[in-house]
Backbone as JSON, one array per atom type, in Angstrom:
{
  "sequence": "XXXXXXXXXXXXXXXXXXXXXXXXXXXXXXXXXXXXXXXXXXXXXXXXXXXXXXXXXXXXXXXXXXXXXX",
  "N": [[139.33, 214.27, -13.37], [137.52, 211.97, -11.21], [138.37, 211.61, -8.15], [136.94, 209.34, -6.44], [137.06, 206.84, -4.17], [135.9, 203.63, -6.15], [135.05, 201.67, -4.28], [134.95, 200.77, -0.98], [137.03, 198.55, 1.46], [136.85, 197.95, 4.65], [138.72, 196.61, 6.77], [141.01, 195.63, 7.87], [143.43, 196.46, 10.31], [145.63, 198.14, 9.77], [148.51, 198.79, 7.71], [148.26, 197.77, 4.11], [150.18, 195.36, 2.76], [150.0, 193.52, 0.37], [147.93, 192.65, -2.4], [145.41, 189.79, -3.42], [144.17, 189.03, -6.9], [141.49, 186.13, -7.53], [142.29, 184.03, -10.11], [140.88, 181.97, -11.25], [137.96, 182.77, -10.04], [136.32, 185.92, -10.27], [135.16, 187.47, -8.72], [136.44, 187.28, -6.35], [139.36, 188.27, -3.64], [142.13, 188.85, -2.64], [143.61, 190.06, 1.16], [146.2, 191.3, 2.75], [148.33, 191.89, 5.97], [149.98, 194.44, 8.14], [148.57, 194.01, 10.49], [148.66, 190.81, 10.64], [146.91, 189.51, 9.17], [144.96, 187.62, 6.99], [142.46, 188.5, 4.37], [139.95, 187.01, 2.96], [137.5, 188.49, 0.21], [134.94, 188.79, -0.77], [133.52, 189.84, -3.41], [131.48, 190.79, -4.93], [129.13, 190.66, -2.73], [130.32, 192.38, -1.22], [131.64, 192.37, 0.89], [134.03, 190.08, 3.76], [134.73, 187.1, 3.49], [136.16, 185.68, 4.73], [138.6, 185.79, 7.86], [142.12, 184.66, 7.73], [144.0, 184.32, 10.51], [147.63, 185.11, 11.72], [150.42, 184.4, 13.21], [152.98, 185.8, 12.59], [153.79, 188.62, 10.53], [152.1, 188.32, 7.46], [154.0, 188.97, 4.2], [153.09, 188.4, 1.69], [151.01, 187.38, -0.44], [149.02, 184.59, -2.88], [146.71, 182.94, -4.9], [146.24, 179.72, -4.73], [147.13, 177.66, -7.87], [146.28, 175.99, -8.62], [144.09, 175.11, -6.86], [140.26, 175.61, -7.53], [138.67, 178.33, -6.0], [135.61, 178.0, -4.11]],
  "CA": [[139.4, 212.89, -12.93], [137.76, 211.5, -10.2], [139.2, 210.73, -7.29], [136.66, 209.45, -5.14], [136.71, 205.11, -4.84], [134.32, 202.86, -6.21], [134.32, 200.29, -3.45], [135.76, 200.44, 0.28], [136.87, 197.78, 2.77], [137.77, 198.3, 5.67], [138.44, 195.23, 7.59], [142.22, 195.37, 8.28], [143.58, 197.72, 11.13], [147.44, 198.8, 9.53], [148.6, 199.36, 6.12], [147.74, 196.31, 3.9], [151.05, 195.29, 2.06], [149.92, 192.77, -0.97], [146.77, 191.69, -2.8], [145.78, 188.7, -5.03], [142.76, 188.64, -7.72], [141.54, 185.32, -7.71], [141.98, 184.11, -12.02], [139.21, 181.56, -11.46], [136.65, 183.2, -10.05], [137.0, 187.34, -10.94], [135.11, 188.1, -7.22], [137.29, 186.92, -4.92], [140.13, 188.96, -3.66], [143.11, 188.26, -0.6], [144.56, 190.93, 1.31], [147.74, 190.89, 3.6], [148.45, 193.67, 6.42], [150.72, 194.45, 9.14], [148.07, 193.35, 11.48], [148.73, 189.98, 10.76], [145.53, 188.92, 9.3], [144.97, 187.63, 5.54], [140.92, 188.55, 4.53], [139.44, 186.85, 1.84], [136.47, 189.11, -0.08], [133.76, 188.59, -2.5], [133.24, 191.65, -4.27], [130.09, 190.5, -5.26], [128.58, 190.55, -1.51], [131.04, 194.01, -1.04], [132.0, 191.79, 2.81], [134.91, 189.44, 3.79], [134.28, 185.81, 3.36], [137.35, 184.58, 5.87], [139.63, 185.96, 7.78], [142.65, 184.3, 8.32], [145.24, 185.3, 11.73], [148.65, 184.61, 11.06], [151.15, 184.79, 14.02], [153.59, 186.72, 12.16], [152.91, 189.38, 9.3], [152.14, 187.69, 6.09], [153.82, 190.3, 3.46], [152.8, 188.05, -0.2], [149.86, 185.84, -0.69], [148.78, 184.32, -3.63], [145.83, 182.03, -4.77], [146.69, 178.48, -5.3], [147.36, 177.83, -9.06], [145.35, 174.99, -9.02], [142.87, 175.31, -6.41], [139.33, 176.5, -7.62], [137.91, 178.7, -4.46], [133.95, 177.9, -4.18]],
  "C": [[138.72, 212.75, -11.58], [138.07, 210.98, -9.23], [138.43, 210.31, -6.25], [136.69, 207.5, -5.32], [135.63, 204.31, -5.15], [133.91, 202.46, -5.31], [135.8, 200.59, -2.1], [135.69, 199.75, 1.06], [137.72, 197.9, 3.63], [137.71, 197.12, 6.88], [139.84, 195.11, 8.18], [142.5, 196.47, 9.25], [144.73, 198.78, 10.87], [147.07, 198.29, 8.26], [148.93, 197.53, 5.41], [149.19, 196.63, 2.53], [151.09, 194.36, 0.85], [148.39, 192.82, -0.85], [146.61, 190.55, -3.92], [144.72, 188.9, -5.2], [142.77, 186.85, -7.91], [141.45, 184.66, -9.6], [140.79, 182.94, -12.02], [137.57, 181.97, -11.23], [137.01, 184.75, -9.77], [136.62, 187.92, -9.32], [135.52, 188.43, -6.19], [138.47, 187.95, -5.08], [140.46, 188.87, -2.3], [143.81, 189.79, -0.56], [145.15, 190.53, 2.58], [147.48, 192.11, 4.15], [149.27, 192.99, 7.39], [149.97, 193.64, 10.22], [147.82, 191.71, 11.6], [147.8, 189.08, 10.17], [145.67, 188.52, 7.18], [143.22, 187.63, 5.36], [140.8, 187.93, 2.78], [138.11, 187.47, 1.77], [135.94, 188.62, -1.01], [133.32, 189.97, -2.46], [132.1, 192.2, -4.86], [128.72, 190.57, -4.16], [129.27, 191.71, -1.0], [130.98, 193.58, 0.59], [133.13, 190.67, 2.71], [134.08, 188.33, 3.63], [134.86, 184.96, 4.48], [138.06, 184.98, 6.53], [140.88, 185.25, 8.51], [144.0, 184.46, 9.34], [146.7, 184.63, 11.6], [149.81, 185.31, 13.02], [152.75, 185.75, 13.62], [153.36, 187.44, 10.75], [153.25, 188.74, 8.07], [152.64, 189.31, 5.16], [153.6, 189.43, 1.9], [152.04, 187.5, 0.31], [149.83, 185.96, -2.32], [147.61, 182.92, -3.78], [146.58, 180.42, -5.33], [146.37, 178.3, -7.32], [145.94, 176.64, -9.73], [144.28, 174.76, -8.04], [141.78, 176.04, -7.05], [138.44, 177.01, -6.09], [136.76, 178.05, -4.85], [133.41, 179.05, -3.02]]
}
């Protein structure tokens, strides 16, 4: 088996405690961390798109049900 990863980002500084796949568009992808920060990625550009600072640590996200990102 390999164990080496397809794809690494490294954009958060502490251990990242959730992620969401976006179900409308398959690219996108949110992550959560201790450092307070939520990053939205396109996976398709393999770089963040957003990130947003949160004054205390976000530990869930999720994409809106009915928002489509663009």
């Amino acid at each position: 088996m390999n164990s080496v990863p397809f794809r690494e980002f490294r954009e958060h500084e502490y251990d990242i405690l959730d992620i969401a796949w976006s179900k409308e568009k398959a690219d996108l992808l949110m992550s959560c961390s201790f450092d307070q920060k939520v990053i939205l990625w396109d996976l398709t550009k393999e770089r963040h798109i957003q990130i947003f600072e949160h004054s205390d640590v976000p530990t869930k996200i999720c994409f809106h049900p009915e928002v489509i990102c663009l």
